[in-house]
C-alpha positions in Angstrom: 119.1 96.7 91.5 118.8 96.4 87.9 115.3 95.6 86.1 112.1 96.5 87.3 110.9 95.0 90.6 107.8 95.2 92.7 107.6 94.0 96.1 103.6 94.3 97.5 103.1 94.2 100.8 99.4 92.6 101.5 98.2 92.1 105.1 95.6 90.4 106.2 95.9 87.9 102.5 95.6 85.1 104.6 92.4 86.0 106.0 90.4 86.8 108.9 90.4 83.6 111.5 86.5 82.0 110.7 85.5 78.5 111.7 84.5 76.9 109.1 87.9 78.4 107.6 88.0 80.8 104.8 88.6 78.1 101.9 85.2 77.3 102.7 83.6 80.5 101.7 85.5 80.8 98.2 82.9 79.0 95.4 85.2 80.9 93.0 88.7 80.6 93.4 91.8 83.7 92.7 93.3 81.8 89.9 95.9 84.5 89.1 96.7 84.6 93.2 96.5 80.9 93.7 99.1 80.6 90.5 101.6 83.6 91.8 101.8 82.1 95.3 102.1 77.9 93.9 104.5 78.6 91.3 106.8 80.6 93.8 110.0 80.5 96.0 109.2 81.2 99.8 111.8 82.9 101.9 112.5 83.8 105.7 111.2 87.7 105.8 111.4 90.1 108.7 108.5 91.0 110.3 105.2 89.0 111.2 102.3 91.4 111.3 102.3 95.2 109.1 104.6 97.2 111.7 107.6 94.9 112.0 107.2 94.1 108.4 107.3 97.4 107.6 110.2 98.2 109.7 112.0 95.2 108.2 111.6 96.9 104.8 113.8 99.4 106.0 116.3 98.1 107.6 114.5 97.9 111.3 114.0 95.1 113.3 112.2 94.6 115.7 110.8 91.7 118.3 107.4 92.8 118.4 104.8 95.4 116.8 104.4 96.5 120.4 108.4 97.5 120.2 108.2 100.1 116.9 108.1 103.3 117.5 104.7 103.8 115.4 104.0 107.2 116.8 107.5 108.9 115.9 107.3 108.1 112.3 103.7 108.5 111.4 103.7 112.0 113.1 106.9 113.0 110.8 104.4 111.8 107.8 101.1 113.7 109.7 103.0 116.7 110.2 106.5 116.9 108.4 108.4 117.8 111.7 110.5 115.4 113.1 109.6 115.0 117.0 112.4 115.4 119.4 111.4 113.3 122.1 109.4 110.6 123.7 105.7 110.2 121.4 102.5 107.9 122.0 99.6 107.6 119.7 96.7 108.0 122.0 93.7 107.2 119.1 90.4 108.0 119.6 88.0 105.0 120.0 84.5 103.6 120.8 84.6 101.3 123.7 81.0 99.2 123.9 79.8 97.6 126.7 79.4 93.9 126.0 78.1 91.6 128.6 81.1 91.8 131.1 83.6 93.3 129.2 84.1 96.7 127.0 85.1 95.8 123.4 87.3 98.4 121.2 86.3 100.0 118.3 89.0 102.5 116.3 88.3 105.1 113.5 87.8 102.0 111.1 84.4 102.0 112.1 83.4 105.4 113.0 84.0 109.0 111.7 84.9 111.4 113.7 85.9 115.2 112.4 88.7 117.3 113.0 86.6 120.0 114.8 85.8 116.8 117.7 88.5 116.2 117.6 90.3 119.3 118.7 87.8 119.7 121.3 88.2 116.6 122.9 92.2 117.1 122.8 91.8 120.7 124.8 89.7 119.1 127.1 92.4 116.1 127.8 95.2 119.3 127.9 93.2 121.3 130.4 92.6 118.0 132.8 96.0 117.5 132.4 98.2 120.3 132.3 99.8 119.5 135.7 101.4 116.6 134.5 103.1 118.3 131.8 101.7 116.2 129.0 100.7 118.1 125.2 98.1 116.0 123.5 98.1 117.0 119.9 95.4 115.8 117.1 97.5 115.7 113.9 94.8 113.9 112.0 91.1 113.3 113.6 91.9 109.7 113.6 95.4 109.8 114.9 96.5 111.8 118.4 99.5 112.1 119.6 100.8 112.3 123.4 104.0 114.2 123.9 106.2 113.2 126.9 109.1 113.9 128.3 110.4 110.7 129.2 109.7 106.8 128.3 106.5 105.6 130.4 107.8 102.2 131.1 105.3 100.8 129.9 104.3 98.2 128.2 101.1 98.5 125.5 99.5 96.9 122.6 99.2 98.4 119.2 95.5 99.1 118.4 95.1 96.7 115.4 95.5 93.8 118.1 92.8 95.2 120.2 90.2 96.3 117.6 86.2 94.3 117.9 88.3 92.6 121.3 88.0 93.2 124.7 90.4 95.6 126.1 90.8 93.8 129.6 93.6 91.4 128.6 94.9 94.7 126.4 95.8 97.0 128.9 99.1 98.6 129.9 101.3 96.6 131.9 104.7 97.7 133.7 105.0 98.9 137.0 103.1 102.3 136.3 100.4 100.4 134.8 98.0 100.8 137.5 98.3 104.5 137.3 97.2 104.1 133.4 94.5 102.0 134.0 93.1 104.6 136.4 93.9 107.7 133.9 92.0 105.6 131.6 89.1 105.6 133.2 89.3 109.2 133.8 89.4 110.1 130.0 86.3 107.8 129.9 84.7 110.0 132.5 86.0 113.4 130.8 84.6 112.4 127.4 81.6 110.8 128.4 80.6 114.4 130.3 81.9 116.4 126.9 79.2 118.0 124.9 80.7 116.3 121.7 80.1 112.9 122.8 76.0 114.3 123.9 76.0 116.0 120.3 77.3 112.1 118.6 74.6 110.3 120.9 71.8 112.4 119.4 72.7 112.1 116.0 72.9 108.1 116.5 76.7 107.7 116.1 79.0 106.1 118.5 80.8 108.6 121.1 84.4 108.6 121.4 84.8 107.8 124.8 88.2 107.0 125.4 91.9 107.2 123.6 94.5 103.5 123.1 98.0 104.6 124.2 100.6 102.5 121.8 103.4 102.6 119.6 105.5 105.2 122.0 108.9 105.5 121.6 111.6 108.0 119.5 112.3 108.5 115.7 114.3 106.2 115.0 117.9 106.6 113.2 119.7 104.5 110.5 117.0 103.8 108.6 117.4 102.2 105.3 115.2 101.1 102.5 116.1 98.6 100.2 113.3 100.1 97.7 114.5 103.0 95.0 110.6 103.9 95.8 107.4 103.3 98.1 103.9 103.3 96.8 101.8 104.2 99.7 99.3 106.3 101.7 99.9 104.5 105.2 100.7 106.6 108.0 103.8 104.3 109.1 104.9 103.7 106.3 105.2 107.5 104.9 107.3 108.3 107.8 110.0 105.1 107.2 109.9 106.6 103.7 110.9 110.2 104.7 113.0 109.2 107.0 115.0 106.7 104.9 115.2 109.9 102.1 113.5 107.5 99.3 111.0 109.0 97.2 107.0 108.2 98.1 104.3 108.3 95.1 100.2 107.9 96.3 99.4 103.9 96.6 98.0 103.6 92.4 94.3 102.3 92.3 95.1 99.2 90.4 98.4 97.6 89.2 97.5 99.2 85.9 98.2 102.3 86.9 101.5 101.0 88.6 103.0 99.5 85.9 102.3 102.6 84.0 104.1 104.5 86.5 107.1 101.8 87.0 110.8 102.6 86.7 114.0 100.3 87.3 114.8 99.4 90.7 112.3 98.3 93.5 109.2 99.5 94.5 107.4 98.8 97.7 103.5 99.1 97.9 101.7 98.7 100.5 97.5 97.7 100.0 95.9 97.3 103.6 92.6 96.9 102.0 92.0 93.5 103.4 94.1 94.3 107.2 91.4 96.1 108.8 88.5 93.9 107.2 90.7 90.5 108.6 91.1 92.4 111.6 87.1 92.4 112.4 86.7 88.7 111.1 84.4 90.6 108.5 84.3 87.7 106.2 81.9 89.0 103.4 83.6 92.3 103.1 86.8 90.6 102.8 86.1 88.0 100.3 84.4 91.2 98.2 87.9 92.7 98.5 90.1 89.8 97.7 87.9 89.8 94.1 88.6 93.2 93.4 92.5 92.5 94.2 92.0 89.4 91.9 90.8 91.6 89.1 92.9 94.5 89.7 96.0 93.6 90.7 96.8 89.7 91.1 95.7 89.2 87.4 97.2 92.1 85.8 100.7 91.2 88.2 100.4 87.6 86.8 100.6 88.7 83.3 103.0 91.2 83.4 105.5 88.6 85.3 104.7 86.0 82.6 105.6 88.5 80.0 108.7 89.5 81.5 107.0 93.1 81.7 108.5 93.3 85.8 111.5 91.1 86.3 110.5 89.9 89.8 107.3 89.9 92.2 108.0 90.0 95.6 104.6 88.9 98.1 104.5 90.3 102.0 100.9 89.3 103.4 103.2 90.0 107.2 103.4 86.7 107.9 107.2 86.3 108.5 107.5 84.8 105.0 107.8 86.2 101.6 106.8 84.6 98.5 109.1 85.9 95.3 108.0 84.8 92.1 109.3 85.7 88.1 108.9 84.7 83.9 111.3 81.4 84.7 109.4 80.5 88.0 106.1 80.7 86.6 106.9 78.5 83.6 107.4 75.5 86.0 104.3 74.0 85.3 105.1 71.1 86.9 105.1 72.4 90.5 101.8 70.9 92.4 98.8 73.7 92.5 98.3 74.9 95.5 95.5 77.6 96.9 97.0 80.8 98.6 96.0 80.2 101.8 97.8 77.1 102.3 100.7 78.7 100.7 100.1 81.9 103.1 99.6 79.5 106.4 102.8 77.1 106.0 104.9 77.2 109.3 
């Protein structure tokens, strides 16, 4: 691809889902975003949350973010090694008792160290060594669950679960009741585990169970359409090593992008507003959408009006992507329209 492209992939730019809505909370508006997204061209993308969009990117589809295979590719970025065979993640989280359900937390809104983390992994590998299984804690936040064989079953990735209860969110399959009950062993096995005592006492939430999701196998024939990806996400590190394209650290600020820009495409991937949409924290989110206004959406605005990058390519994972350049963004008759109408068109 000649010329100098950037395609930015933006969860959660729509916003988390408030009643009254989140137009209502913006006394200022993101003129730079609200101009990149009216003056536009909106097209049919793969993917309609991060994981499938991500996959999309490289040449994967897939029917659901349950369906990727997010443990296989993250542990290749966590570790380097490619796994062999069947992989869960198996995250550490806080559930919280909340009337008559438990509520999930993930590592979003705790810390946990690498020393508690090992800890609690040689506890769940000396519970369960019969069974075969090697539980390994690549990062403190992400674990991984070796198997031999495909589980059949079905799960839910853990950004669909987080501040929800996990009633409705629990395996299903035919070996589902056997999970259910393992799961409530781990919750047994941590809540005993001097770890979780030591957390209580210093006031911060225990980790007192793991979310199986995203199992499956590396996947092959991957492909990205991207000379280059701008990232420090998990996922999309391993699609990137995978699909042999070279990886640069996600820049600060599209300043520092464009400083670093060379022909061809270039993915980046910001999830600074995902996990914020994700817990419907509304004030944190809007604080983060005037940064991005600032830092990247006003910057990105005038380097597209001054023919600086030749296109600007908008994922907010929303099955649709909005591609923008100088010629578009000289239509000044096209009607104004705010981003999040743009971003919530069927």
């Amino acid at each position: 691809m000649r010329g100098r492209h950037i395609t930015l992939l933006l969860p959660g730019l729509a916003g988390p889902v408030s009643d009254p809505p989140v137009s209502a909370y913006l006394d200022v508006r993101p003129v730079a975003l609200d101009r990149l997204l009216s003056r536009c061209v909106t097209e049919s993308a793969a993917g309609a949350d991060l994981n499938t969009t991500l996959a999309g990117c490289f040449g994967l589809q897939y029917g659901s973010s349950d369906a990727v295979p997010v443990a296989a590719l993250s542990c290749l970025s966590d570790t380097g090694a490619a796994p062999s065979g069947y992989l869960m993640r198996a995250d550490p989280v806080h559930l919280r008792a909340d009337q008559s359900s438990l509520r999930l937390f993930d590592s979003h809104s705790f810390a946990v160290t690498q020393a508690e983390a090992d800890e609690l992994v040689a506890a769940f590998n000396g519970f369960y060594a019969e069974r075969g299984w090697r539980l390994e804690a690549a990062r403190p936040q992400r674990w991984y669950l070796s198997m031999s064989s495909d589980p059949e079953i079905d799960t839910r990735t853990i950004s669909e679960v987080v501040g929800r209860s996990v009633d409705a969110c629990l395996p299903r399959g035919e070996a589902a009741a056997s999970w259910h009950a393992m799961l409530n062993e781990i919750q047994m096995l941590f809540h005993a585990h001097p770890v979780n005592a030591a957390r209580e006492q210093r006031g911060e939430p225990v980790i007192n169970s793991v979310w199986f999701w995203g199992g499956g196998k590396l996947p092959t024939g991957v492909q990205a359409r991207a000379a280059r990806v701008a990232t420090d996400h998990p996922l999309a590190m391993g699609l990137a090593q995978q699909a042999a394209v070279s990886r640069m650290d996600a820049p600060v600020d599209a300043a520092e992008l464009l400083s670093a820009l060379e022909d061809g495409q270039t993915l980046v991937v910001n999830e600074v507003l995902d996990g914020l949409a994700q817990y419907g924290d509304i004030e944190s989110w809007l604080d983060a959408l005037w940064q991005l206004e600032q830092h990247w959406f006003g910057p990105l605005l005038a380097a597209v009006e001054s023919a600086t990058i030749d296109s600007l390519e908008i994922l907010p994972c929303n099955a649709h992507c909005y591609r923008t350049n100088r010629k578009q963004q000289r239509a000044f008759w096209k009607r104004k329209r705010f981003f999040e109408a743009v971003c919530s068109d069927e």
